[in-house]
C-alpha positions as CSV (number, residue, x, y, z in Angstrom):
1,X,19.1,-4.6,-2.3
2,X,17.5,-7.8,-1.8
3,X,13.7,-8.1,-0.7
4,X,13.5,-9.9,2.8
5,X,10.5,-12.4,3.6
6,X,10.1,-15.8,4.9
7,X,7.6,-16.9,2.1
8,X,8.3,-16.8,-2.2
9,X,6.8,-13.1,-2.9
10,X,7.8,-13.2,-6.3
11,X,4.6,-13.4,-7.5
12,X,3.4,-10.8,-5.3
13,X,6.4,-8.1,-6.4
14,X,5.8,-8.8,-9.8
15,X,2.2,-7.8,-9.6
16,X,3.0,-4.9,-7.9
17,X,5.6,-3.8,-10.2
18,X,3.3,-4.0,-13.3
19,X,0.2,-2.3,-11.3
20,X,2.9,0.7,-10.2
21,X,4.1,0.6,-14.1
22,X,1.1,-0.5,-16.1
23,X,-2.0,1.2,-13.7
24,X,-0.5,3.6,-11.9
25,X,2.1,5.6,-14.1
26,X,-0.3,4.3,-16.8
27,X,-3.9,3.9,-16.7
28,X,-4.1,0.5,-17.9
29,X,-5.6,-2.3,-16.2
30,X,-3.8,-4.8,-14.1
31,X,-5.0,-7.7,-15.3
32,X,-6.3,-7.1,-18.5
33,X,-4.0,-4.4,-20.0
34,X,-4.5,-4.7,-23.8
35,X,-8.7,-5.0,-23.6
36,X,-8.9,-2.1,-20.9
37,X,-6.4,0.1,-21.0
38,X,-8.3,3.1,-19.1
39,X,-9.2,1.0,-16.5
40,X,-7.2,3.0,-13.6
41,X,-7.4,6.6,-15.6
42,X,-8.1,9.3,-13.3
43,X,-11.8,9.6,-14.9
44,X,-12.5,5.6,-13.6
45,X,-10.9,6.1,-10.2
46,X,-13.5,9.7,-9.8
47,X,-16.5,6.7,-10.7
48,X,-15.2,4.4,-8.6
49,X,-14.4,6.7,-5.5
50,X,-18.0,8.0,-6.1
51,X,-19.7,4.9,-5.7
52,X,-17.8,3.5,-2.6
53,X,-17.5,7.1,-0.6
54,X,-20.5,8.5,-2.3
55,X,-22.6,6.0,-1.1
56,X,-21.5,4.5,2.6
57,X,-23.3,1.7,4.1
58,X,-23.1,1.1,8.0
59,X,-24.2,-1.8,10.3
60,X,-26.6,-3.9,8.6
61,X,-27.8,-1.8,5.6
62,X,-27.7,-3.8,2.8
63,X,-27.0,-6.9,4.5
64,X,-24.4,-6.4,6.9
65,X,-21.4,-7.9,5.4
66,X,-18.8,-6.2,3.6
67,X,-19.4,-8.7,0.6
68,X,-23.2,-7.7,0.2
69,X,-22.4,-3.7,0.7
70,X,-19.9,-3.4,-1.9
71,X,-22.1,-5.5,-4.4
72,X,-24.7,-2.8,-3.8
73,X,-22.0,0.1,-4.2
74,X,-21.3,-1.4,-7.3
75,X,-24.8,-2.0,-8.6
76,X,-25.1,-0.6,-12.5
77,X,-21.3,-0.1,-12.5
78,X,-20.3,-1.2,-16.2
79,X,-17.5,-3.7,-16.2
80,X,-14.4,-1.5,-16.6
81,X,-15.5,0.0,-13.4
82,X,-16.4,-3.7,-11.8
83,X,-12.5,-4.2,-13.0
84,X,-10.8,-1.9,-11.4
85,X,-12.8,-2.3,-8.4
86,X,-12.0,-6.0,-8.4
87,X,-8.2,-5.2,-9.1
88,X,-8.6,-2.5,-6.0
89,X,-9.3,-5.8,-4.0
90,X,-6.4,-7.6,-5.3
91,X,-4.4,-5.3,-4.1
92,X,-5.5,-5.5,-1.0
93,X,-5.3,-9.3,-0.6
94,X,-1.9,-9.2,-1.7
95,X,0.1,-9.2,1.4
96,X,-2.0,-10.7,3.8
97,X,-2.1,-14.6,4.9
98,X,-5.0,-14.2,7.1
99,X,-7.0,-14.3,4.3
100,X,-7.1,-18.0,2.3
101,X,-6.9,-18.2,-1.5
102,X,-9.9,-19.1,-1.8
103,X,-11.7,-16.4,-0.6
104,X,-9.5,-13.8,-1.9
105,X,-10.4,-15.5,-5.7
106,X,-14.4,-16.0,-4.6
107,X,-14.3,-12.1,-3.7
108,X,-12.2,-10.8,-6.9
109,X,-14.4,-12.9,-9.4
110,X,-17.4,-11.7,-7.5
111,X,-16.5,-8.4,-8.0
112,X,-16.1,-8.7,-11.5
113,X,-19.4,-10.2,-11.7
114,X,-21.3,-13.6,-13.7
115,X,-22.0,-11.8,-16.4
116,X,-17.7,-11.9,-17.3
117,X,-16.3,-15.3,-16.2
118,X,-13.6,-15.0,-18.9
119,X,-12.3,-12.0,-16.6
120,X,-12.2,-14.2,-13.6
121,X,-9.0,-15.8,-11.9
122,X,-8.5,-19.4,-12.6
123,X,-6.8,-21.8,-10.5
124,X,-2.5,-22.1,-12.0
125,X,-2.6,-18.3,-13.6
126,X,0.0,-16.1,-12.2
127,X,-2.1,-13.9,-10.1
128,X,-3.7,-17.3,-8.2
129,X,-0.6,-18.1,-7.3
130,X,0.7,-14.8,-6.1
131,X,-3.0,-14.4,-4.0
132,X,-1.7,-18.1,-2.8
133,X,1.2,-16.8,-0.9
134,X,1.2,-13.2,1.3
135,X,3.6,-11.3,3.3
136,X,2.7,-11.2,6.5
137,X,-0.4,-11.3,9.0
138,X,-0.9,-7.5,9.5
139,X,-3.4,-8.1,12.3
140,X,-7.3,-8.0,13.3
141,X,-7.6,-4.4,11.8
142,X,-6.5,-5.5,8.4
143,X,-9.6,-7.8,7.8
144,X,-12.4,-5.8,10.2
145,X,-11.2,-2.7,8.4
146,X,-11.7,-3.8,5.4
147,X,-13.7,-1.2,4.3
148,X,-11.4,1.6,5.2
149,X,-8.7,0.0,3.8
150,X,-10.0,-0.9,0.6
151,X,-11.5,2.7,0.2
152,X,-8.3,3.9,1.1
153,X,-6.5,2.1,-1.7
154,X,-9.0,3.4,-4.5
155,X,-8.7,7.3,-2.7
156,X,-4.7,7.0,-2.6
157,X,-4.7,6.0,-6.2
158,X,-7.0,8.7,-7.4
159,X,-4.8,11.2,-5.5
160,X,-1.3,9.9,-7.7
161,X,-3.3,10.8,-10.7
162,X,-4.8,14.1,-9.5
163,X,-1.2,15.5,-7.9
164,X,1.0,14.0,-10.9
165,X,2.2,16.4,-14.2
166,X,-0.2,15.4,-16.9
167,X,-2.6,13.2,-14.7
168,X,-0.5,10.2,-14.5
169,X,1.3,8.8,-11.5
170,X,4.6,9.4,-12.5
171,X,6.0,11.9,-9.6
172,X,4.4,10.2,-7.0
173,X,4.5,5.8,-7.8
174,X,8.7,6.2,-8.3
175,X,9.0,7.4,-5.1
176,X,6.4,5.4,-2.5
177,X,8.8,6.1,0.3
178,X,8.6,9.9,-0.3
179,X,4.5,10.2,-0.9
180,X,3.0,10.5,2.7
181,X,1.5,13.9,1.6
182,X,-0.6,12.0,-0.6
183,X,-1.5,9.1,1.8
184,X,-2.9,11.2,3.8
185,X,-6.7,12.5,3.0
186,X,-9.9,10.7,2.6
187,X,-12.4,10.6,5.8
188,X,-11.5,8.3,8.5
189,X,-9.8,5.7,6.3
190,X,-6.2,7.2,7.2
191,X,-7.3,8.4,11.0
192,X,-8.1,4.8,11.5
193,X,-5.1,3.4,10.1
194,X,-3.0,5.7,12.0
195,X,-5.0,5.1,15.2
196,X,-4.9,1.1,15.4
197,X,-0.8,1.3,14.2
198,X,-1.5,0.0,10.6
199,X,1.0,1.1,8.4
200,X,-0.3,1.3,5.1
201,X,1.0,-1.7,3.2
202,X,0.8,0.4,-0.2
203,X,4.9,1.8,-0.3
204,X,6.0,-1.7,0.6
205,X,4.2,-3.0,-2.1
206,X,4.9,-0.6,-4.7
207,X,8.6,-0.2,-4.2
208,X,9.7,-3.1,-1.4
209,X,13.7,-2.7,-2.2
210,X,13.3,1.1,-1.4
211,X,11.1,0.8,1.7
212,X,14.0,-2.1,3.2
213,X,16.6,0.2,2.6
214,X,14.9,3.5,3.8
215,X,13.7,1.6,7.6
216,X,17.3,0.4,7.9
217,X,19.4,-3.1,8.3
218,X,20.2,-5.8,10.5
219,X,17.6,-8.0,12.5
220,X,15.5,-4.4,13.5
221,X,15.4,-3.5,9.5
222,X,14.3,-6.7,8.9
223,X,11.5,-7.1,10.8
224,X,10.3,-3.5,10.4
225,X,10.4,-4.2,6.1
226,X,8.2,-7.6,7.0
């Protein structure tokens, strides 16, 4: 069935159908597929997951901001890893408008890091347009959470690979609707989505056509698949 949204999501469904494809059935990198094509392998995600969960900053350690914690999480990370952590954030800024365009890019490309500006997002490319548009506003939590949320995203996808035949994300990525097992898990992230009423965005993203159908039609099932 058709997708329902008030704003051009193309961009943003065609990302999301190459991540579910490319990254998460595969291990290939969103954005750079052909040059890092273990970028989201289970083995990344465990490095990944290590540095963010393995090494949790709070109040004003390292600066106070999430922008300066997750630069030190990510200190002596080599840039596969700086990848995939950046692509974990694009993720995230995907559906949101209460985050501009500009700061989603500043934040990716920081991620990434000087040393690899040919990596970076430029202004026109596909993905700057798509980080242009957004879903919906999902609220206060979505940007003070940040943290939990983005550490959610890297956990959840680490959990595909780990529960999937052969340690791809096969079983898990066709079927979004179907994967709450998997959602839940990690620390608080979860507790604290469920807690402020956050629906994870993740199974709207991955497989929007499925998730419309599966919360129903009319006015009600439209708003609810916004």
């Amino acid at each position: 069935m058709a997708v329902f949204s008030w704003l051009d999501r193309s961009g943003i469904d065609e990302i999301c159908a190459q991540w579910r494809e490319g990254s998460l059935i595969g291990d290939a990198s969103l954005l750079y597929p052909e040059t890092y094509p273990d970028a989201w392998s289970a083995e990344r995600l465990v490095e990944l997951n290590g540095l963010f969960w393995g090494n949790l900053l709070e109040g004003e350690e390292a600066g106070g901001t999430f922008a300066s914690k997750w630069e030190r999480q990510l200190q002596g990370a080599d840039i596969e890893v700086r990848l995939l952590a950046a692509e974990v954030l694009l993720i995230y800024y995907l559906p949101t408008e209460a985050v501009g365009r500009g700061r989603k890019v500043e934040m990716i490309n920081m991620t990434i890091g000087p040393d690899h500006p040919e990596l970076h997002i430029v202004s026109g490319s596909t993905v700057d347009q798509a980080l242009r548009s957004g879903i919906a506003n999902p609220g206060l939590f979505y940007n003070s959470g940040q943290p939990l949320l983005v550490g959610y995203l890297m956990d959840l996808a680490l959990r595909i690979k780990q529960r999937s035949p052969g340690g791809t994300g096969r079983a898990v990525a066709r079927q979004p609707v179907g994967f709450r097992p998997v959602r839940r898990g990690r620390r608080s992230a979860v507790r604290r989505d469920a807690q402020h009423g956050l629906p994870p965005p993740v199974p709207r993203l991955l497989r929007a056509d499925r998730v419309q159908a599966a919360q129903g039609t009319g006015a009600e099932g439209v708003r609810r698949a916004r």
